[in-house]
Structures are given as structure tokens and as C-alpha cells.
C-alpha beads as a LAMMPS data file, in Angstrom:
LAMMPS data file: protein, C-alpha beads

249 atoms
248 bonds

1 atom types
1 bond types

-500.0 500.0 xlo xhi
-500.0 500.0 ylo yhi
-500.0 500.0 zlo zhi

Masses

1 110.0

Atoms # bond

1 1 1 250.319 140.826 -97.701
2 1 1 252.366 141.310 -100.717
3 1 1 255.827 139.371 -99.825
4 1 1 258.368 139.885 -102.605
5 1 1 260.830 137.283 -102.785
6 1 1 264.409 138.167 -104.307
7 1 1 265.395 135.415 -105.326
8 1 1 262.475 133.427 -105.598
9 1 1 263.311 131.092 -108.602
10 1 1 266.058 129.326 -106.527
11 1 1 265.709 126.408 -104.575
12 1 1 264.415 127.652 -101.427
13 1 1 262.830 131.018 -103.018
14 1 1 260.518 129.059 -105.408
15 1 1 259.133 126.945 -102.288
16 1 1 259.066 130.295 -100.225
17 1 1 256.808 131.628 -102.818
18 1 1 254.512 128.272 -103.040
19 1 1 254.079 128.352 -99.206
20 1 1 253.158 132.220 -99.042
21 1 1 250.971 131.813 -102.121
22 1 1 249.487 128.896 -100.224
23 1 1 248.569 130.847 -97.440
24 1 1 246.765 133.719 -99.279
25 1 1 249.743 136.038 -99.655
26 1 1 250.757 137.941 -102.819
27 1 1 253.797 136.116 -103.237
28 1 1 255.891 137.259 -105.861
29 1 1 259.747 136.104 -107.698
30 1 1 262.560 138.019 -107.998
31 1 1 265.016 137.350 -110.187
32 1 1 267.481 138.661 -112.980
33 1 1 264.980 136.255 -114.938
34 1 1 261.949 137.938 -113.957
35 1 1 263.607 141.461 -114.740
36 1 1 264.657 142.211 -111.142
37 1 1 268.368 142.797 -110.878
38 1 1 269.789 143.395 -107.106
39 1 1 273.007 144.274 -108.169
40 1 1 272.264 146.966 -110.846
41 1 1 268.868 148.106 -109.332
42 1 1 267.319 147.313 -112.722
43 1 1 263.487 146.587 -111.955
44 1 1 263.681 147.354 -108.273
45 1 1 261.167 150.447 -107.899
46 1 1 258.795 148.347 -109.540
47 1 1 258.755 145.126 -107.828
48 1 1 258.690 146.500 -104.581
49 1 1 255.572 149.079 -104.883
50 1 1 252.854 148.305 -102.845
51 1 1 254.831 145.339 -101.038
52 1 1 254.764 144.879 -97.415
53 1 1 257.821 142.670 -96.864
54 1 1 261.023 141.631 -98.773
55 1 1 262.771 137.988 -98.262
56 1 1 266.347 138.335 -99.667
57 1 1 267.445 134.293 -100.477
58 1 1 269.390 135.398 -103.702
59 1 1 272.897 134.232 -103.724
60 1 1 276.269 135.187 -105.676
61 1 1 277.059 133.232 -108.835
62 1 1 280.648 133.019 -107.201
63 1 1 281.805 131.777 -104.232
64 1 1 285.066 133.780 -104.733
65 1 1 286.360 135.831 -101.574
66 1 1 286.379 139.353 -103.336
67 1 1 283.491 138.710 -106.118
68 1 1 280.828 136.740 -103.044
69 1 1 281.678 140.069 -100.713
70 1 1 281.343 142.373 -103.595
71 1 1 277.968 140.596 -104.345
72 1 1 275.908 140.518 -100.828
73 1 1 277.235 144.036 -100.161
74 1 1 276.416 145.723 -103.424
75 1 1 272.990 143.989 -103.444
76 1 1 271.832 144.666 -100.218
77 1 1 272.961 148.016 -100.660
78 1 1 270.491 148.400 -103.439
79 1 1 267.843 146.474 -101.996
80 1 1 267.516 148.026 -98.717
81 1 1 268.199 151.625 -100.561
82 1 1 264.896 150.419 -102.610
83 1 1 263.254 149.066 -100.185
84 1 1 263.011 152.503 -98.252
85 1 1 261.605 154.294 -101.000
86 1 1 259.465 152.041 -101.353
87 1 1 257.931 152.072 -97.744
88 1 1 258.618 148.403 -97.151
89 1 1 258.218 147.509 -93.669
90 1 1 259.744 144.237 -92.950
91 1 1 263.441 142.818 -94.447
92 1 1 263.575 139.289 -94.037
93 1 1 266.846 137.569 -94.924
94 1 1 268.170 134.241 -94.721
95 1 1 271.476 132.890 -93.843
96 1 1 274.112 130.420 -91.716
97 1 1 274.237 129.404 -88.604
98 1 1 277.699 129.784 -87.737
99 1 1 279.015 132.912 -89.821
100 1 1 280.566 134.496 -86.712
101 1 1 282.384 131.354 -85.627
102 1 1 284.180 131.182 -89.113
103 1 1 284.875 134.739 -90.068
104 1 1 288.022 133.633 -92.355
105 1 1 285.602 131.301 -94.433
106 1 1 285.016 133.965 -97.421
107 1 1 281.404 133.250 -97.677
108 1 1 280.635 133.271 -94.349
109 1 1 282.503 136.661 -94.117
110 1 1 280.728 137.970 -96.885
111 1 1 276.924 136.928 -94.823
112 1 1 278.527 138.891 -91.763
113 1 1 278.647 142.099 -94.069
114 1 1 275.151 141.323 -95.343
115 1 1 273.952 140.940 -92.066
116 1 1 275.595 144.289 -90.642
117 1 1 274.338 146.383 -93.614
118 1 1 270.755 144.726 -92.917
119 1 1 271.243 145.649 -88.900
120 1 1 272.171 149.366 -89.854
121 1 1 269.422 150.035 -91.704
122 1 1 266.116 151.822 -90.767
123 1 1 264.046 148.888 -92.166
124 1 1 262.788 146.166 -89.388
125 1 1 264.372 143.337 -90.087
126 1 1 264.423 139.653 -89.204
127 1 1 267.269 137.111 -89.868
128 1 1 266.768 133.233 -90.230
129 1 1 270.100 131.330 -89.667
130 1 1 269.383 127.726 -91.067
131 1 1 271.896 124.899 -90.768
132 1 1 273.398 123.059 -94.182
133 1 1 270.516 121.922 -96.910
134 1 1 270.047 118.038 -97.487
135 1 1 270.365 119.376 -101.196
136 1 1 273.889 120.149 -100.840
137 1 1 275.194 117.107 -98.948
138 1 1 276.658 116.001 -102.353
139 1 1 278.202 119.527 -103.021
140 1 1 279.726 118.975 -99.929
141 1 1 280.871 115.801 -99.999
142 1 1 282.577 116.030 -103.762
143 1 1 284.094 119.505 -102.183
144 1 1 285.829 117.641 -99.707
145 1 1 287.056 114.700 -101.607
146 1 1 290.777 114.272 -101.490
147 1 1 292.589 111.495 -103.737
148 1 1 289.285 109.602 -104.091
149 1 1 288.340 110.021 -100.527
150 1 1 285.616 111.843 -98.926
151 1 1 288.048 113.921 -95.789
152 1 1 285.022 114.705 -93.133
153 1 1 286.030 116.410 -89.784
154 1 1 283.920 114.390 -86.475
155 1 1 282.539 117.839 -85.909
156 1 1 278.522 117.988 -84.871
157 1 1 275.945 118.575 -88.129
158 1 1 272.948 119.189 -88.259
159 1 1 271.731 119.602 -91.877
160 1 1 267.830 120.779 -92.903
161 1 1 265.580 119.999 -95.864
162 1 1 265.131 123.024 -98.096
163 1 1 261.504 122.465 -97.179
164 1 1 261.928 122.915 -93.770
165 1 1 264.031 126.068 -94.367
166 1 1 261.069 127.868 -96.643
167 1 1 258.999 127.075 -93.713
168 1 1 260.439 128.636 -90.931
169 1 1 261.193 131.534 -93.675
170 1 1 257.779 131.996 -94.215
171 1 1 256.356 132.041 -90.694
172 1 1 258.843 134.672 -90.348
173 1 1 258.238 136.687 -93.254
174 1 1 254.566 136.684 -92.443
175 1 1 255.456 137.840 -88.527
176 1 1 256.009 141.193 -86.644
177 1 1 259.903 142.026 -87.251
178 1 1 262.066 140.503 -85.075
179 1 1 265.312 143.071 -85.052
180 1 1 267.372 139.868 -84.532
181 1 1 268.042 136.131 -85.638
182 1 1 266.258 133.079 -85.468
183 1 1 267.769 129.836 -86.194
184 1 1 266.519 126.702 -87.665
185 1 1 268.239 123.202 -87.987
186 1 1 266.940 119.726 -88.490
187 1 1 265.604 117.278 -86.432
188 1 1 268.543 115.305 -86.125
189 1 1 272.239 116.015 -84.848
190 1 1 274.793 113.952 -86.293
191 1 1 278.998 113.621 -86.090
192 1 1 279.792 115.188 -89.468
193 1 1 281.697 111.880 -90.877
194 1 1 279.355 109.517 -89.908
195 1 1 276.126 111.729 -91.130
196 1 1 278.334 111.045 -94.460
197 1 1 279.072 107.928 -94.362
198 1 1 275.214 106.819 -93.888
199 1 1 274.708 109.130 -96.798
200 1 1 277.109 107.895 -99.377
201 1 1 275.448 104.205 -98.199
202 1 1 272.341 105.358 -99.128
203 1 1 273.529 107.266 -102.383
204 1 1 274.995 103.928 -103.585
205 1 1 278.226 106.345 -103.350
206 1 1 281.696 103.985 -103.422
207 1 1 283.704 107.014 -101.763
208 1 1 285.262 106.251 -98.899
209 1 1 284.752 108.038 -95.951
210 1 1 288.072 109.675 -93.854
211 1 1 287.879 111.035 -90.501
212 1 1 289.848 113.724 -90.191
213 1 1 289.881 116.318 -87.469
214 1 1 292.057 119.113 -89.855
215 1 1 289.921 118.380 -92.898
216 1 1 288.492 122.169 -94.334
217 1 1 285.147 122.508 -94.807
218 1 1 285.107 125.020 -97.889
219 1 1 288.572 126.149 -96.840
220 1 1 287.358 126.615 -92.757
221 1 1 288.871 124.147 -90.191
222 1 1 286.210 122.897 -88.002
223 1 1 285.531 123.466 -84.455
224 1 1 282.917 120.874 -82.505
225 1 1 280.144 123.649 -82.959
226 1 1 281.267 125.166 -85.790
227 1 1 278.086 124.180 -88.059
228 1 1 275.186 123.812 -85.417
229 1 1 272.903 126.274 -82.874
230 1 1 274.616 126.669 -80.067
231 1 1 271.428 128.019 -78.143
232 1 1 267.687 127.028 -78.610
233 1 1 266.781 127.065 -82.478
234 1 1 263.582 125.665 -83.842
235 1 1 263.549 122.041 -85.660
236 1 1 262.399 121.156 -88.673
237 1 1 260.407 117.785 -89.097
238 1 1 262.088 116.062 -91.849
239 1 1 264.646 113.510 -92.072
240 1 1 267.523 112.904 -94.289
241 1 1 266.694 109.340 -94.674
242 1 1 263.069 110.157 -95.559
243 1 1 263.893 113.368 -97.346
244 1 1 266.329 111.123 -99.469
245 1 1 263.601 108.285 -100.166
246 1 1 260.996 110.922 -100.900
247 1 1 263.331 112.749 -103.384
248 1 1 264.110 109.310 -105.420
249 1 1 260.707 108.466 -106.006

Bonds

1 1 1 2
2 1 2 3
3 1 3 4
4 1 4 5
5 1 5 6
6 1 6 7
7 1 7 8
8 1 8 9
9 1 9 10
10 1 10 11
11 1 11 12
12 1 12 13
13 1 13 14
14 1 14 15
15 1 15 16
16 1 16 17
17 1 17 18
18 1 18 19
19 1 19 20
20 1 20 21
21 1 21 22
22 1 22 23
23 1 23 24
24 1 24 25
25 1 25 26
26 1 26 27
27 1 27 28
28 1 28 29
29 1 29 30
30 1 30 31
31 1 31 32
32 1 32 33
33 1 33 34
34 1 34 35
35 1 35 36
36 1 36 37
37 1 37 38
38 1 38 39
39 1 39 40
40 1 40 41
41 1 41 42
42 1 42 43
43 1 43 44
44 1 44 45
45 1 45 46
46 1 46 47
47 1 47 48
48 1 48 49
49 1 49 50
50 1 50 51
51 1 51 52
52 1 52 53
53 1 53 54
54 1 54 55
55 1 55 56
56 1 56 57
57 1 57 58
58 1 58 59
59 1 59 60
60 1 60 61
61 1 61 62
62 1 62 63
63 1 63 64
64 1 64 65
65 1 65 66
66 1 66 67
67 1 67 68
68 1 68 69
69 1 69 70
70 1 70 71
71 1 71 72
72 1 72 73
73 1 73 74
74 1 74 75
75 1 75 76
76 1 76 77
77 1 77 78
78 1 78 79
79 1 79 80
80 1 80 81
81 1 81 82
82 1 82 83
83 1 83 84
84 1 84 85
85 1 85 86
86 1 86 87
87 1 87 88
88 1 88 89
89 1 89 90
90 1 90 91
91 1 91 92
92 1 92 93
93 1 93 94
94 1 94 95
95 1 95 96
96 1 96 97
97 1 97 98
98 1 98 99
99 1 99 100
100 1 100 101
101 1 101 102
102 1 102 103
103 1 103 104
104 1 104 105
105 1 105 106
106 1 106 107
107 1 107 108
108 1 108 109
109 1 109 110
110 1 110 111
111 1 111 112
112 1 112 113
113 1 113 114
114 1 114 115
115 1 115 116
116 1 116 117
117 1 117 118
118 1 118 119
119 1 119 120
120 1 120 121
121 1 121 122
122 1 122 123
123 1 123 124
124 1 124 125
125 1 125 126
126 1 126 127
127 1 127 128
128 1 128 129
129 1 129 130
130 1 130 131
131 1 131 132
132 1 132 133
133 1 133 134
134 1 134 135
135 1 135 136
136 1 136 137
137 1 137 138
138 1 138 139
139 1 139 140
140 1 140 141
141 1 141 142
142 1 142 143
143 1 143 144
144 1 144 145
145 1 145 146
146 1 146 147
147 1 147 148
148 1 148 149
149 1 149 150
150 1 150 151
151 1 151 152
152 1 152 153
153 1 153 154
154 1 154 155
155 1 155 156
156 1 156 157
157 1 157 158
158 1 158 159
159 1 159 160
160 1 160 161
161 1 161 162
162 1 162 163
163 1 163 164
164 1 164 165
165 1 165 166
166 1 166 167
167 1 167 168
168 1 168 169
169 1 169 170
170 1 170 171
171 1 171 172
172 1 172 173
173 1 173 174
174 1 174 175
175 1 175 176
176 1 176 177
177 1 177 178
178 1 178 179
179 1 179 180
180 1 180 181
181 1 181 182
182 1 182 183
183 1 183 184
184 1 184 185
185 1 185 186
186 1 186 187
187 1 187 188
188 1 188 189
189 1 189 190
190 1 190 191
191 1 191 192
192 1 192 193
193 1 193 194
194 1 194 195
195 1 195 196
196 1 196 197
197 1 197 198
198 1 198 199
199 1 199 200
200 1 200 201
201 1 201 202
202 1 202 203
203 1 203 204
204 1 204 205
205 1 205 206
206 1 206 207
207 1 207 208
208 1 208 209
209 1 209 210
210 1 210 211
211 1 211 212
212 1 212 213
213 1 213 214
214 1 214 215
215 1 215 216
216 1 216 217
217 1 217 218
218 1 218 219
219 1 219 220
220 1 220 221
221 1 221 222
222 1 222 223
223 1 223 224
224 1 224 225
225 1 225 226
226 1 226 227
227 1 227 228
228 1 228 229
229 1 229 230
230 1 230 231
231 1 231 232
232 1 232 233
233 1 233 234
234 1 234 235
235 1 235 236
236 1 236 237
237 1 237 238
238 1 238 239
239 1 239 240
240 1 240 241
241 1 241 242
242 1 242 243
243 1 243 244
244 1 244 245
245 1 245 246
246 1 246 247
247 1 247 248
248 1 248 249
């Protein structure tokens, strides 16, 4: 099949692409660098000819309320607008489980009007909600750092390797749609402030570690499930502690 990927220069689209290409697909990047533009339309028509399914893992350059909003809708306007001329017949796109537990967190709010323009459509369609990346444990730790201090809520986690993620992308991209979500978190389930605290060990990270049941996550107060599948959702195989030993050498 030929599986464009928009977004498939970032972290988990450049995988997505090895894995499809892997598997005999005609896996091709999308990108502003490659000449394909979501948000203006520029180079659209022409990536998408001939192409059987579409994986949408861009993301907006800002995580500001208004300008990430303004981003997934406006892109996935164009892209699904595209994307029916184009007689695609699968939309695959990837995003967090969670996003209707924390509909005040502005990015998650912004994935809930992705995902609703994406259910509208007359494209089949297929969501993947993964759990937090191992590559952004750091993002998230320095984001909650307070006065020195790393402020963690002792909320469950469940974080994935970006490996993992393309993975259970790929299976679905090369699937029949699903006209729902599947959801994808890693192997193991942690309490957020400890998962942190082994972390930092391991990153050689001074940081203190806080336990704090009010401390925001991105601006979001925590509930116990906030961050995690709440129903069956498949595993992925990897470990932090391995992913993290693998990724130093």
C-alpha cells in the first residue's frame, strides 16, 4: 500500500515510515520540509495521489491554547478536505490517552477537536491513543520543576517508547478501519513521582523529587487515572530502564 505519513520526519513519523517501508509498503514523509504543508494545503494534491492511507502524527510548533487549537483544526481541515479528493480510504491519527478526562488542558482540548473533525468526516478512520513517550520524561520533568524541585502528583503513569508507539501505529495503519480508538501504553504502570524519581536516579539528575497531589501537569491537575487506559489497551514491550540503557549506548 502506499501509506503517506504527515509528519513523518518527527520522532515517531520517521520510525512509522522505517517500519512500513520494512514491511513492503510505500511509505512516504510529510513534512513542510519535504514540500507538504497541512496548514496551507501547499503540496497536498500531490502527496496524496495514488495513496491508500494517511497517518496524521504532525504536531503544532506551539503549545499555546489559541495557536495549538488553531493548528490541529486548520490542518485536519485541509487534510481530510485532501484526502477526499484524493480517494484515500483510511485516516489514521494518533493521539492521548486521556484527552476527554482533561478537557481544560489546552492541548488536550485542541486533540478533542482533531478527533471530532476526524469522526465527522466521510473518510474511515482509526485513532491510536498512546500514553506519554519515554522521550519526553525530561520535558516533563523540567516542566514541572518548581524552585529547583521536580513537583510530581502520585497519580498512575504509564509512559511508552516512541518505538512501541510507531508499532502499534503501523499495525493499524496497515489494518481495515476501525471507526474508533485503540489505545496503547507500556508495559509497566508506575505512581507518577516515583516513575520520576527512578528516572532522575538513572539520569544522574540531582533534582529532587516532591510529591505533590495539586502539582499541574502542563497546567492540568491530576486525577488517579488521569494519564493511563482505563479499559483494555494493548502493551508495548519495552522498558524505561532498558529503553534508557539502550538509548545511552
Amino acid at each position: 500500500m502506499k501509506i503517506v505519513v504527515i509528519g513523518g520526519t518527527g520522532l515517531i513519523g520517521s520510525k512509522l515510515v522505517a517500519k512500513l517501508t520494512e514491511h513492503g509498503h510505500e511509505a512516504v514523509a510529510a513534512a513542510p520540509g519535504t514540500g507538504v504543508n497541512t496548514l496551507t494545503g501547499e503540496g497536498l494534491a500531490e502527496v496524496l495521489a495514488g495513496a491508500n492511507v494517511v497517518v496524521d502524527v504532525s504536531n503544532s510548533p506551539s503549545f499555546e491554547r489559541a495557536a495549538v487549537l488553531e493548528f490541529f483544526e486548520t490542518s485536519t481541515r485541509n487534510l481530510l478536505a485532501a484526502e477526499a479528493a484524493a480517494g484515500v480510504g483510511h485516516h489514521v491519527a494518533v493521539s492521548i490517552v486521556g484527552t476527554e478526562r482533561m478537557p481544560e488542558n489546552g492541548y488536550f482540548a485542541a486533540k478533542i477537536a482533531q478527533e471530532k473533525l476526524i469522526e465527522k468526516s466521510s473518510i474511515p478512520f482509526s485513532l491510536v491513543h498512546a500514553t506519554q513517550f519515554f522521550e519526553f520524561a525530561h520535558g516533563i520533568a523540567d516542566e514541572s520543576t518548581v524552585d529547583g524541585k521536580v513537583h510530581v502528583a502520585p497519580v498512575r503513569f504509564q509512559p511508552i517508547a516512541g518505538d512501541d508507539v510507531a508499532q502499534a501505529v503501523g499495525r493499524t495503519a496497515a489494518g481495515a478501519p476501525l471507526n474508533g480508538r485503540v489505545e496503547v501504553a507500556g508495559p509497566e504502570q508506575f505512581r507518577m513521582d516515583e516513575f520520576f524519581r527512578q528516572a532522575l536516579a538513572a539520569w544522574g539528575d540531582p533534582r529532587e523529587v516532591v510529591t505533590d497531589p495539586h502539582a499541574r501537569y502542563f497546567g492540568s491537575e491530576l486525577s488517579e487515572y488521569s494519564l493511563v487506559p482505563v479499559d483494555r489497551a494493548a502493551s508495548g514491550q519495552i522498558r524505561y530502564l532498558d529503553w534508557l540503557k539502550a538509548a545511552a549506548k
